[in-house]
Every structure is written in C-alpha cells, then in structure tokens.
C-alpha positions as a LaTeX table, in Angstrom:
\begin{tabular}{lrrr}
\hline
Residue & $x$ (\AA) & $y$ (\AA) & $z$ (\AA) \\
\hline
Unk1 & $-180.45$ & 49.32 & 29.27 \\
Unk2 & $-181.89$ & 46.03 & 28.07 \\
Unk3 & $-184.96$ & 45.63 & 25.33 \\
Unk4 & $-187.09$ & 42.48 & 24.29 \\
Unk5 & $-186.87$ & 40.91 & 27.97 \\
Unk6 & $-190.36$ & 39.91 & 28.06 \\
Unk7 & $-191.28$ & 43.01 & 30.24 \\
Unk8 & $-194.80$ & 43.08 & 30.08 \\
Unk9 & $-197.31$ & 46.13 & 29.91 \\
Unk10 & $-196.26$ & 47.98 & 32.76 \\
Unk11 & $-192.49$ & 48.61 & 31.65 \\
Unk12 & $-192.23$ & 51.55 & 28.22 \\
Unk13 & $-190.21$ & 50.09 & 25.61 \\
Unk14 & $-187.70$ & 51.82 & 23.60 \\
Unk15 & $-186.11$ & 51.38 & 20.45 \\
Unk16 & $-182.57$ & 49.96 & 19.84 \\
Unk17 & $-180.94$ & 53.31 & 18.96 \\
Unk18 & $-177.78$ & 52.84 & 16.69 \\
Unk19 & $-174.24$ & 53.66 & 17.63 \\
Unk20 & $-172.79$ & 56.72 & 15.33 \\
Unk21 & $-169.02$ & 57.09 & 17.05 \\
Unk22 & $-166.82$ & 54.16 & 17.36 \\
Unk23 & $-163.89$ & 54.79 & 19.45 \\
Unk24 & $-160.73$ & 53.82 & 18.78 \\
Unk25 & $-159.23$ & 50.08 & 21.32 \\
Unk26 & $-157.65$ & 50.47 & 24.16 \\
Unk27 & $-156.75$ & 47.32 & 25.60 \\
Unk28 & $-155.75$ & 47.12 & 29.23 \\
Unk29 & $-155.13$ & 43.55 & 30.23 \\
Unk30 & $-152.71$ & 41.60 & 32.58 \\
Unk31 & $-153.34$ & 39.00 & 35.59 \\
Unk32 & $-155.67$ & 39.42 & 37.88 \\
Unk33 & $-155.40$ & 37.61 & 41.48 \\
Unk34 & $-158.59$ & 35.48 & 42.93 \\
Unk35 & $-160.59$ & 37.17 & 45.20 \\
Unk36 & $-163.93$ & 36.39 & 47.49 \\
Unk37 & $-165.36$ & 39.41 & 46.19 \\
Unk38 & $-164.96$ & 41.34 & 42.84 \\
Unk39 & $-164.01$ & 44.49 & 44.29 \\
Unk40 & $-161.58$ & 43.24 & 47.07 \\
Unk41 & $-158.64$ & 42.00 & 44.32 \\
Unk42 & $-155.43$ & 42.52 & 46.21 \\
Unk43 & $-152.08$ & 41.02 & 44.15 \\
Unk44 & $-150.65$ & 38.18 & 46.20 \\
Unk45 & $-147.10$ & 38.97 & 47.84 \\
Unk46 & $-145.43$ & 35.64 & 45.54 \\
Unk47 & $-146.23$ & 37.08 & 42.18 \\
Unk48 & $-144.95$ & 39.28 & 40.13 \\
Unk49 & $-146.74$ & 42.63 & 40.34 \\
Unk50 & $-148.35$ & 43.90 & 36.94 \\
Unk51 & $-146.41$ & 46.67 & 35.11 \\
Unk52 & $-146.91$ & 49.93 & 36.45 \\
Unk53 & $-148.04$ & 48.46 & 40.04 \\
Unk54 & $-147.03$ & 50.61 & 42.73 \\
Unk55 & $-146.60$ & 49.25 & 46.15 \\
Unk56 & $-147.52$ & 50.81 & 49.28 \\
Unk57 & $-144.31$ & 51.45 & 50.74 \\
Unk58 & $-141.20$ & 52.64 & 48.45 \\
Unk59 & $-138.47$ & 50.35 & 48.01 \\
Unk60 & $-135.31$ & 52.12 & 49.50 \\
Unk61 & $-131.77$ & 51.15 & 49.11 \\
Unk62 & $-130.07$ & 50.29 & 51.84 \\
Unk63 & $-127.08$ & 53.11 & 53.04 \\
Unk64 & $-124.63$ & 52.21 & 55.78 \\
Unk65 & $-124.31$ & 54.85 & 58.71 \\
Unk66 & $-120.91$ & 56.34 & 57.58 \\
Unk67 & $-121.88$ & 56.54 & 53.96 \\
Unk68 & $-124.36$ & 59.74 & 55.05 \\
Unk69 & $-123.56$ & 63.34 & 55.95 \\
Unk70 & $-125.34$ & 64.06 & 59.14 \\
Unk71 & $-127.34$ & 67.16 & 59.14 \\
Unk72 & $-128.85$ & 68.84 & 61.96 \\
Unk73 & $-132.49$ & 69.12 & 61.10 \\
Unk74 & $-134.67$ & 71.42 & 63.48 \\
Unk75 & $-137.60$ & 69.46 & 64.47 \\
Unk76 & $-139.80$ & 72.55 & 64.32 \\
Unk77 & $-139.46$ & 72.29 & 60.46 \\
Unk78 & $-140.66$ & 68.99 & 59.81 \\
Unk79 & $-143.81$ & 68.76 & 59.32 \\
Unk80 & $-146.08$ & 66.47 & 61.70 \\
Unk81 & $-147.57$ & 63.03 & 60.47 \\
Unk82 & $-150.99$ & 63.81 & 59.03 \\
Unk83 & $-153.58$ & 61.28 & 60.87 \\
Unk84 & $-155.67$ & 59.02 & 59.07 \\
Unk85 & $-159.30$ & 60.34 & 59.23 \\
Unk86 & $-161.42$ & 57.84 & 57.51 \\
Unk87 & $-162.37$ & 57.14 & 54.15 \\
Unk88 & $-161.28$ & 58.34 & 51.01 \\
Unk89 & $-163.67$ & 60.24 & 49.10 \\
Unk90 & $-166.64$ & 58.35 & 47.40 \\
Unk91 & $-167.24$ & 58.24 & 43.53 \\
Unk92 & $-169.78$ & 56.78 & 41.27 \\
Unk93 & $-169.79$ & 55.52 & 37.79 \\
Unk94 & $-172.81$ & 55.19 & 35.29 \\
Unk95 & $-173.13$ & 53.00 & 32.86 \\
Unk96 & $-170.27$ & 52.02 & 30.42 \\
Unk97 & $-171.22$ & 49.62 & 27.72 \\
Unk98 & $-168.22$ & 49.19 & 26.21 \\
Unk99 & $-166.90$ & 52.98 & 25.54 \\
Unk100 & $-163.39$ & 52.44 & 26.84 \\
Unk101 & $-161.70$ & 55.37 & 25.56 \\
Unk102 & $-164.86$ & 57.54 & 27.71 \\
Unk103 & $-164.41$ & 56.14 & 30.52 \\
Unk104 & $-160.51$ & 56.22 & 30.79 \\
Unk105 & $-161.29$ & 60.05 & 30.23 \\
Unk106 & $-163.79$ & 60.94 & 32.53 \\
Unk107 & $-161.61$ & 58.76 & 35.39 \\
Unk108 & $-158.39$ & 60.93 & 34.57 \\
Unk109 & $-161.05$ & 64.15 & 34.11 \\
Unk110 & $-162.06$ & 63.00 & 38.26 \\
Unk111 & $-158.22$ & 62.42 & 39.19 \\
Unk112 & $-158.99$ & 59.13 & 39.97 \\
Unk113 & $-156.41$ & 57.44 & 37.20 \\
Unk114 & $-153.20$ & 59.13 & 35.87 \\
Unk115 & $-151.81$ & 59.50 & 32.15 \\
Unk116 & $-151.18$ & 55.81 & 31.93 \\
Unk117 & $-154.08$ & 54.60 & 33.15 \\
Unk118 & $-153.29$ & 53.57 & 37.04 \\
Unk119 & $-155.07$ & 54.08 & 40.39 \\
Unk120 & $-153.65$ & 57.83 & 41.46 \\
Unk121 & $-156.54$ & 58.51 & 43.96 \\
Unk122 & $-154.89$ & 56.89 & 47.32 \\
Unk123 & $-158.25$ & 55.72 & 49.56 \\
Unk124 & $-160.69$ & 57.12 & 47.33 \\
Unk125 & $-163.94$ & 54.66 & 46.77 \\
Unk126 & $-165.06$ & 54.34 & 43.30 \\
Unk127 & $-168.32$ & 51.96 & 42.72 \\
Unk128 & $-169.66$ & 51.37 & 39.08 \\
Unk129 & $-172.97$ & 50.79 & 38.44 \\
Unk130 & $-173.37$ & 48.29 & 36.15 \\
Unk131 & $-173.26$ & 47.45 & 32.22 \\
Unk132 & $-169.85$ & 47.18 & 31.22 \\
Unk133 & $-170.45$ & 45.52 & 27.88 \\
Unk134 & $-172.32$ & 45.76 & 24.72 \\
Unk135 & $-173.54$ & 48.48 & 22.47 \\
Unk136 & $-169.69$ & 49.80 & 23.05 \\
Unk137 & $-166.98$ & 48.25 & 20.67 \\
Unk138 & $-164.66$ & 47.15 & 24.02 \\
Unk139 & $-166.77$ & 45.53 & 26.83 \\
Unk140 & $-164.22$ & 43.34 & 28.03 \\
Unk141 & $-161.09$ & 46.04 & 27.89 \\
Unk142 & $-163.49$ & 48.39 & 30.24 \\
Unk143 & $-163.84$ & 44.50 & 32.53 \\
Unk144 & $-159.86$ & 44.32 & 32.41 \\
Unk145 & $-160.01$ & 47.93 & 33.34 \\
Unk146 & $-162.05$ & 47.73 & 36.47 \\
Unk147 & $-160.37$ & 44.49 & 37.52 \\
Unk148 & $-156.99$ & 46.19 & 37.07 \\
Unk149 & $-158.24$ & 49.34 & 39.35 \\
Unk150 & $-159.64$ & 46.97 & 41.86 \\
Unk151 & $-156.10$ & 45.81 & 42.44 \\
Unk152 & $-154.42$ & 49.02 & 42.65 \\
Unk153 & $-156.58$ & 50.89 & 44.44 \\
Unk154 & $-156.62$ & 48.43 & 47.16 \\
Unk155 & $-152.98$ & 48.98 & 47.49 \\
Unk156 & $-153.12$ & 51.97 & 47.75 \\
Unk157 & $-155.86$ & 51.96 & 50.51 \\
Unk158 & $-158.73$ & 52.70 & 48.80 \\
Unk159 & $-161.16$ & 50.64 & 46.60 \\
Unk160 & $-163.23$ & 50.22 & 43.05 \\
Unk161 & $-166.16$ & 47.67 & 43.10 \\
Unk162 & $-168.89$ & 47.02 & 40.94 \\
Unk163 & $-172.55$ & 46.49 & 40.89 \\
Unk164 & $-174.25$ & 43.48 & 38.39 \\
Unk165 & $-175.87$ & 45.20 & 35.84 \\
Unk166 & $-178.36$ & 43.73 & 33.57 \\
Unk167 & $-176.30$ & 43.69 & 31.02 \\
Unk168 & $-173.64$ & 41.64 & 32.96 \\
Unk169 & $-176.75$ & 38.46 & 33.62 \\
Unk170 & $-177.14$ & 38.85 & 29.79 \\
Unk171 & $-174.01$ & 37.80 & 28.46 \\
Unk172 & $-173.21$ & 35.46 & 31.30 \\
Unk173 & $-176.66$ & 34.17 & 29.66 \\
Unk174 & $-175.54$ & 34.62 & 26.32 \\
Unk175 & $-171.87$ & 32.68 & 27.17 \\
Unk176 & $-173.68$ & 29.71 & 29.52 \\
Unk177 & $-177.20$ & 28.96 & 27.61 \\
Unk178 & $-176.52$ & 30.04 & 23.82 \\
Unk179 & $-180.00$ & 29.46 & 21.95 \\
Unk180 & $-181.42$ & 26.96 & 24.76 \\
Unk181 & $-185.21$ & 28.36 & 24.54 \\
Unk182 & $-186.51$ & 29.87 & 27.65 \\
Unk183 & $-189.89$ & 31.37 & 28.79 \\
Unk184 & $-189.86$ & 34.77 & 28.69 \\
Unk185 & $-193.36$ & 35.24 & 29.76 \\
Unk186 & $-194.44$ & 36.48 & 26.14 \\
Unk187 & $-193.61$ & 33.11 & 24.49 \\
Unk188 & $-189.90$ & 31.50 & 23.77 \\
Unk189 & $-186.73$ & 33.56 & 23.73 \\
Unk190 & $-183.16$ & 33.04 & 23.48 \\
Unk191 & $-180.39$ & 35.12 & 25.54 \\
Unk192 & $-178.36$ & 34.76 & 22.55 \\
Unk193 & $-181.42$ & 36.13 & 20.55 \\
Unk194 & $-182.00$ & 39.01 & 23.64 \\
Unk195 & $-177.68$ & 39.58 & 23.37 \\
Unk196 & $-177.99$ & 40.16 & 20.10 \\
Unk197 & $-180.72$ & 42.68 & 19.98 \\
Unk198 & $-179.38$ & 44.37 & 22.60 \\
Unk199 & $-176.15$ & 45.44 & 21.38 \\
Unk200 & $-174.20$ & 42.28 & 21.90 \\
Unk201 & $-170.60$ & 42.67 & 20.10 \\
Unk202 & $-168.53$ & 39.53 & 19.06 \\
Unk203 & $-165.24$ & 40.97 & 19.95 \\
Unk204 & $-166.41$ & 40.86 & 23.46 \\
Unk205 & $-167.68$ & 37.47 & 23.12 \\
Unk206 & $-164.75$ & 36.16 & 21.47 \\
Unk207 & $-162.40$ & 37.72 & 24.43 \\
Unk208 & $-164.65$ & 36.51 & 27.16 \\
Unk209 & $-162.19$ & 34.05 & 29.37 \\
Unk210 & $-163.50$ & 32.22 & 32.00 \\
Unk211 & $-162.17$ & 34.69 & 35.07 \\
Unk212 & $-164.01$ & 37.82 & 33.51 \\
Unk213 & $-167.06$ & 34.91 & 33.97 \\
Unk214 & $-166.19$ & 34.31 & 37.54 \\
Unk215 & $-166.07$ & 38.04 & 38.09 \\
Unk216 & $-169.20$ & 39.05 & 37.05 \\
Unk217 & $-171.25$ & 36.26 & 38.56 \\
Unk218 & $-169.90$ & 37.34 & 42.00 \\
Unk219 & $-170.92$ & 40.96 & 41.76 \\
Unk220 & $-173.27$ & 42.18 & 44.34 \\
Unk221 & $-176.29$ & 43.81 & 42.90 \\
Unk222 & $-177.43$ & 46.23 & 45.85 \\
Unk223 & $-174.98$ & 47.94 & 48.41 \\
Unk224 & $-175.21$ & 50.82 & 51.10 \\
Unk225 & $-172.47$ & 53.63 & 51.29 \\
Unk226 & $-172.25$ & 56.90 & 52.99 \\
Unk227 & $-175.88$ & 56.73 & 52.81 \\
Unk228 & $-176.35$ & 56.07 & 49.34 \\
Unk229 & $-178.48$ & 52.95 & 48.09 \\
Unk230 & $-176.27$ & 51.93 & 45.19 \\
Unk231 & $-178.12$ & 49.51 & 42.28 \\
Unk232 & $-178.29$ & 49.26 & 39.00 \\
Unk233 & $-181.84$ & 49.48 & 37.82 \\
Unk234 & $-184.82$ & 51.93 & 38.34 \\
Unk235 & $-187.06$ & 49.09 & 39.93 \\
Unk236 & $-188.43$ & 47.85 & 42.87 \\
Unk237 & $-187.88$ & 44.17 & 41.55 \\
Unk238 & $-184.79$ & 44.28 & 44.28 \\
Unk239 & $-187.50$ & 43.76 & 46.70 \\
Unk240 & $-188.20$ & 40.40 & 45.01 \\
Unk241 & $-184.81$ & 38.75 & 46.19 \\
Unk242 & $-184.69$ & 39.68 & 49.98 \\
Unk243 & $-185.51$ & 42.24 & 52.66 \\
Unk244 & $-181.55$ & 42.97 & 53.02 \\
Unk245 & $-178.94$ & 43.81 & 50.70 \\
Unk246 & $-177.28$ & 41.06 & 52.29 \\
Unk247 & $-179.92$ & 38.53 & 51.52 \\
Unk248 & $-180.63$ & 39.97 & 48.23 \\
Unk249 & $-176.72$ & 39.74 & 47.29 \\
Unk250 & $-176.87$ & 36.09 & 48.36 \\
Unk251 & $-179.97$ & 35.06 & 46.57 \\
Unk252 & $-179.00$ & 37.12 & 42.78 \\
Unk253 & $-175.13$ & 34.83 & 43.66 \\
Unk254 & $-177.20$ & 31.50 & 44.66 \\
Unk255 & $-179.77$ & 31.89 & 41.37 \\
Unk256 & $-176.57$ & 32.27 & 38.83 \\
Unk257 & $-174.83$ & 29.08 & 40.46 \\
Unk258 & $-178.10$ & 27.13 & 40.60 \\
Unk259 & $-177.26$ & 27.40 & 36.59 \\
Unk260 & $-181.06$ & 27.14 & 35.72 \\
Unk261 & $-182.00$ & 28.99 & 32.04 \\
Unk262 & $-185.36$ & 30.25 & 33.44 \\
Unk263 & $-184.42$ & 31.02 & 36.75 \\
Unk264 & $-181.62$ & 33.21 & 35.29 \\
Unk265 & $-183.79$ & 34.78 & 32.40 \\
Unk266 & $-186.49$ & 35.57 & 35.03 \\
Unk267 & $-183.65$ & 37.60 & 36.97 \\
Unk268 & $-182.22$ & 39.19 & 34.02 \\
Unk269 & $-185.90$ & 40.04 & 32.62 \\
Unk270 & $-186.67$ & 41.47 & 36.70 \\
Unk271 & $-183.53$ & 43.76 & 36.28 \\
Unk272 & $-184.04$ & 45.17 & 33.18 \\
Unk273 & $-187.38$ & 47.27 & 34.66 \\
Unk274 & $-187.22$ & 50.71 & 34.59 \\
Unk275 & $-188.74$ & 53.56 & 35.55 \\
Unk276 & $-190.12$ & 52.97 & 38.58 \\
Unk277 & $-189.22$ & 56.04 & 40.23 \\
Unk278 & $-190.19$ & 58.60 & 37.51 \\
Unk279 & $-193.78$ & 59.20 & 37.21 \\
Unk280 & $-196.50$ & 59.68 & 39.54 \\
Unk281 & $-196.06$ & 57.54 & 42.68 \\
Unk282 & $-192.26$ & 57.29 & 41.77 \\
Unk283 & $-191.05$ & 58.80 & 45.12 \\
Unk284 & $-192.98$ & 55.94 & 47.20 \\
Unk285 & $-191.27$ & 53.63 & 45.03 \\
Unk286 & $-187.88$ & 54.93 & 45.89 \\
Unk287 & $-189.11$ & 55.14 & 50.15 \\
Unk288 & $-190.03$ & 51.66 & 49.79 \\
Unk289 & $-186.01$ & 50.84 & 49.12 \\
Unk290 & $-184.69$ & 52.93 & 51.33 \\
Unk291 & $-187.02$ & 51.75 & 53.98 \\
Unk292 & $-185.93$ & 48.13 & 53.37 \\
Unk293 & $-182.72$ & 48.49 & 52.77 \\
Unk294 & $-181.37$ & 51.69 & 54.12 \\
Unk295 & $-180.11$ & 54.73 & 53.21 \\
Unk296 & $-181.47$ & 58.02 & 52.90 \\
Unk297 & $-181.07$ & 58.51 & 48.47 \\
Unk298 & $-181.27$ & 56.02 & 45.86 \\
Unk299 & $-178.08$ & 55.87 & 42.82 \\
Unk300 & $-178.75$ & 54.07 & 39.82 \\
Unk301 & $-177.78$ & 53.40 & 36.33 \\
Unk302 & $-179.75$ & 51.95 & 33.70 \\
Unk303 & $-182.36$ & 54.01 & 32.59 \\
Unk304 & $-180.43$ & 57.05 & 30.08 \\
Unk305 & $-180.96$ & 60.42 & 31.63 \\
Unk306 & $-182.18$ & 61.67 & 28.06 \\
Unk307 & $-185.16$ & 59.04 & 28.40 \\
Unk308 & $-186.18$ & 59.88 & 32.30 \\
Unk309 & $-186.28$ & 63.59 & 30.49 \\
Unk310 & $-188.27$ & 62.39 & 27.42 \\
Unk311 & $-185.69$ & 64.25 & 25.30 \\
Unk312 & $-184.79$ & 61.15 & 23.20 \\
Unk313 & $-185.95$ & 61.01 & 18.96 \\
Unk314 & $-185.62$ & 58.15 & 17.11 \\
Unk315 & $-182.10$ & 56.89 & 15.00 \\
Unk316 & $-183.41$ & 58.30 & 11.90 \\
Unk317 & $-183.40$ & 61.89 & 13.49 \\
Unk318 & $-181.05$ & 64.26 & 10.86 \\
Unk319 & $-179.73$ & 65.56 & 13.81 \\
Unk320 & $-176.79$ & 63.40 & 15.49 \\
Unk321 & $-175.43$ & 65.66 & 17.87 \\
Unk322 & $-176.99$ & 63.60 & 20.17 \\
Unk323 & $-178.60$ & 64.37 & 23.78 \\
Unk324 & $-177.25$ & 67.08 & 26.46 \\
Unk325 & $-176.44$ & 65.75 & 29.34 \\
Unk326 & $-175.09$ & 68.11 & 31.76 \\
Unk327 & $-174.49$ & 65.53 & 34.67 \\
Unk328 & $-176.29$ & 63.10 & 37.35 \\
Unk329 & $-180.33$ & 64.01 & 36.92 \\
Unk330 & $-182.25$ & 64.21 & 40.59 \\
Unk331 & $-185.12$ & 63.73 & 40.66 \\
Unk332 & $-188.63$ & 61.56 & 42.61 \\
Unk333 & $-188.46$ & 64.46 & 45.32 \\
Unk334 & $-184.82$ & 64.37 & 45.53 \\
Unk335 & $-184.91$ & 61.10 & 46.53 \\
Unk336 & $-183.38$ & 59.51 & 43.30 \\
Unk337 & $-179.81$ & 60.12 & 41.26 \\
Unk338 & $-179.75$ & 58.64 & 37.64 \\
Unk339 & $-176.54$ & 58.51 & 36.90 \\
Unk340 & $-176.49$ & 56.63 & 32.76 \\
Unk341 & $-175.65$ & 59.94 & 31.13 \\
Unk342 & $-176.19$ & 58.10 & 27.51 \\
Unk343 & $-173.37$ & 57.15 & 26.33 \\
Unk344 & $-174.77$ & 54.91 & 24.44 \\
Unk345 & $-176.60$ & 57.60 & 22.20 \\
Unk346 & $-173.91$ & 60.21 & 22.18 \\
Unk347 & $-174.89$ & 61.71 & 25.38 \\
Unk348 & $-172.31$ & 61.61 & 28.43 \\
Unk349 & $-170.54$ & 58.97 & 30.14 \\
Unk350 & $-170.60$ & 60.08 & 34.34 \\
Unk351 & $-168.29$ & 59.70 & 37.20 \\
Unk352 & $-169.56$ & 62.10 & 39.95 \\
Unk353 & $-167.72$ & 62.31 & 43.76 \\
Unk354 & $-170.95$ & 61.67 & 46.35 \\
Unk355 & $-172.60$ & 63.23 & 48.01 \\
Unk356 & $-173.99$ & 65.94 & 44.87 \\
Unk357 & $-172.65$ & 69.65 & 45.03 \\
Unk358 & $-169.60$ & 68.84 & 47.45 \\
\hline
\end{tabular}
C-alpha cells in the first residue's frame, strides 16, 4: 500500500494512517546461498549448514553386523512406503510490512514453521505476496525470514517464494536513486521523499546489505499456481509489461537492471494502483487477467481488506481497536481474493492454505 506515487484521478487516495502497536525485534539472520531465482535458495553441499538446518536424510551412525540383535520382524506389520502424490499443499501470505513478530505467529498458527522458527511443513508451497518492509519496525528481519524459509523448505521438498511488491521497487528506489528528482507525472518527486511518506523506517535502511538488494530485484511479480493468478496489486497495469507472466516477469527484471530513475518510478507508480477490481466493471477487470494470463481466480495483496470494505476512519478516530478482519475477502463475482488483512492499521496479518474453504 503505497501513497503520493503520482497516481492520477482515476486511483482513490488514502491517508497515511499511523502505527499504534510496535512489536517487540525478532531478528532471524544467517547466510543465505545464491540462487537464479529468489524462491529456489537451496544451501550448497560445501558449506556449513545454518543452525537449526535439517537435512533431508538423517545422519545415522554406522553399526557393524555383530554389534545388533537380530529380530524377526513380520513383514505384515510394517507398514508400506507411502507414495509420493504430488505437491504439498499451497499457502498464501498477505502483506507484511515489517510486523515480524505477526507473521512468525500466523506461520506457526498454519503449521508451516515450528517453535523456533524453521520450515516444519515438508512439500508444502508457501508464496507471499508482496511488501515486506516499511510501516512495520523489522522489514529486513521478515526479508531474512523468507530467505531463511526458502532454504529450508526446499530441503525439505517443498518451497516459499515471493512476489515484488510495490513496496519492494520503493526502497530498491529509495537505496539506488536517494533524492535524484524524477517525473512523477504530477511534477518532481523523490523515492526517498515517496519512502519516507510511505512508512519508510531507518532501521531497515540501515540493515539493507547488498544480497537482500539482489533478492528483491529478482522477484517475479505475476505467477500461476493451482489455478490461482498470484500478484501483488489490484490493477490491470500487469497488462502493461507483457501478454505472459513470463514476459511480464522478464520485462519488471530487465526495467530494474536498465537502472533508469524514471523508468523505475513509472513501474513503481504502475504498481501501486488499486482497486481495479472493486467497483462497477471490477469483475471484467479481473477476466481480462485471467484471460491473458491464466488461471481461473485472481490473489492479491495490496489494497487492506478494511478499505475494499470502506470500513476504514481516519488516525484521529478515539477508537483504536482497529478494523475486523475475519480472513481473505472474495469478492468481483468471486473472481478476486484480497488477501492484506491490515496489518498495518491493527487489522490482521493472513496466511490462508488455497484453494478457500478446503
């Protein structure tokens, strides 16, 4: 959820709504091995493995012949090999924006990650949605998080990617171009001036290292799964960058190594659109995805729940209870999931298993 991005008339604009809870650190960090893709992070066989890394087979000691008492075991008892059957179960995440402590709860609340913290979901799929920083007081611990999960779950034989967010073009904007003046469309801007405003914390840029960098400018930004047309944003500005997820993934990658300020700024101020599939006209909006890129049900972050519902007041509201968000909001003829429960405003931060209801 992104503000002062030179939107234009068509796009509502909302007001920066203060943070009341602050959540305590929780800093999960270690190495992280190179990969072609964020989501694919496997540690290499010559390093050491991060604490708490479990491998895929156990590590047995080994027991000569005539150290063992030899049992007579009926093979009736033992049970048969189960076969593998496909894919692990699929999972999404909303958007994070720096509430560590949230997240780490709602992934143990899902069984996805134990007590400690570690991939305990064998060949599940887990895909985030975006916005991993700002607003939140720990952007880059949730980064180390997902980077960290990446790893183990591929172990284990399942996976966690992520999706570029607008958030994530924002401080890679913020971190390359600094006050460098850009055209917005409604006069001169800054991405350090939009970072700011939009909830950009100086822990996280202080802790930004150059492979959290690297990370986030290889995200894809649209991907396909189980039927599901995964993105970040309520727009049709996808359509902009390709007529396949493919070439739209190759073009968002090709515009952030291209290193141009208002090439950048014009994809950062494309993503942060909203709303596209809420009002009259929305469900077209959402068939004119699916018909490009496939799929049969569009999942996206971005846009709060509490805002698609209207049920937002303003900061200065007496009453900070904040928004109730029950879970994932369908809506545009059942043809759209919004999936940003609010965190943000003391609302809900969601991980839901796909499809809804099973």
């Amino acid at each position: 959820m992104t503000q002062g991005a030179g939107q234009g008339p068509e796009v509502e604009r909302t007001a920066t709504l203060r943070d009341f809870r602050v959540p305590a650190y929780v800093h999960e960090t270690g190495p992280y091995a190179q990969s072609t893709h964020p989501g694919d992070v496997v540690p290499p066989s010559d390093e050491t493995y991060p604490e708490g890394y479990t491998p895929t087979q156990r590590d047995l000691p080994v027991i000569n012949r005539g150290d063992t008492v030899q049992v007579t075991v009926d093979p009736a008892s033992v049970p048969a090999p189960q076969p593998v059957t496909g894919p692990g179960p699929l999972y999404v995440v909303g958007d994070v924006h720096g509430y560590l402590d949230e997240l780490v709860a709602a992934l143990q609340e899902q069984g996805l990650i134990d007590a400690a913290g570690q991939w305990c979901a064998g060949t599940a799929r887990l895909w985030f949605l975006g916005d991993f920083t700002d607003r939140g007081p720990d952007g880059i611990g949730v980064i180390d998080l997902v980077m960290r999960l990446s790893a183990e779950a591929a172990a284990a034989g399942g996976y966690c990617k992520a999706l570029m967010g607008n958030h994530e073009l924002l401080l890679l904007g913020a971190k390359r171009f600094g006050d460098t003046p850009v055209n917005s469309g409604a006069g001169t801007a800054t991405f350090q001036a939009a970072w700011l405003l939009n909830g950009g914390q100086k822990t996280d840029m202080d802790r930004l290292q150059d492979h959290h960098l690297q990370w986030m400018a290889r995200l894809d930004a649209v991907e396909e799964v189980d039927g599901h047309l995964l993105l970040h944003s309520d727009t049709t500005a996808y359509l902009d960058y390709g007529r396949s997820i493919e070439e739209v993934n190759d073009t968002v990658r090709e515009t952030l190594t291209r290193n141009d300020a208002d090439e950048v700024w014009d994809l950062f101020r494309k993503f942060t659109k909203r709303f596209s599939f809420r009002d009259e006209g929305g469900a077209d909006a959402v068939r004119s995805l699916l018909d490009t890129y496939g799929g049969t049900r569009v999942v996206h972050g971005h846009s709060p729940i509490p805002y698609l519902l209207g049920e937002v007041g303003s900061e200065d509201d007496e009453d900070d209870t904040g928004p109730v968000v029950a879970g994932p909001h369908v809506y545009a003829d059942g043809l759209a999931i919004a999936m940003d429960g609010g965190v943000t405003m003391a609302g809900k931060l969601l991980v839901r298993k796909l499809p809804l209801g099973v």
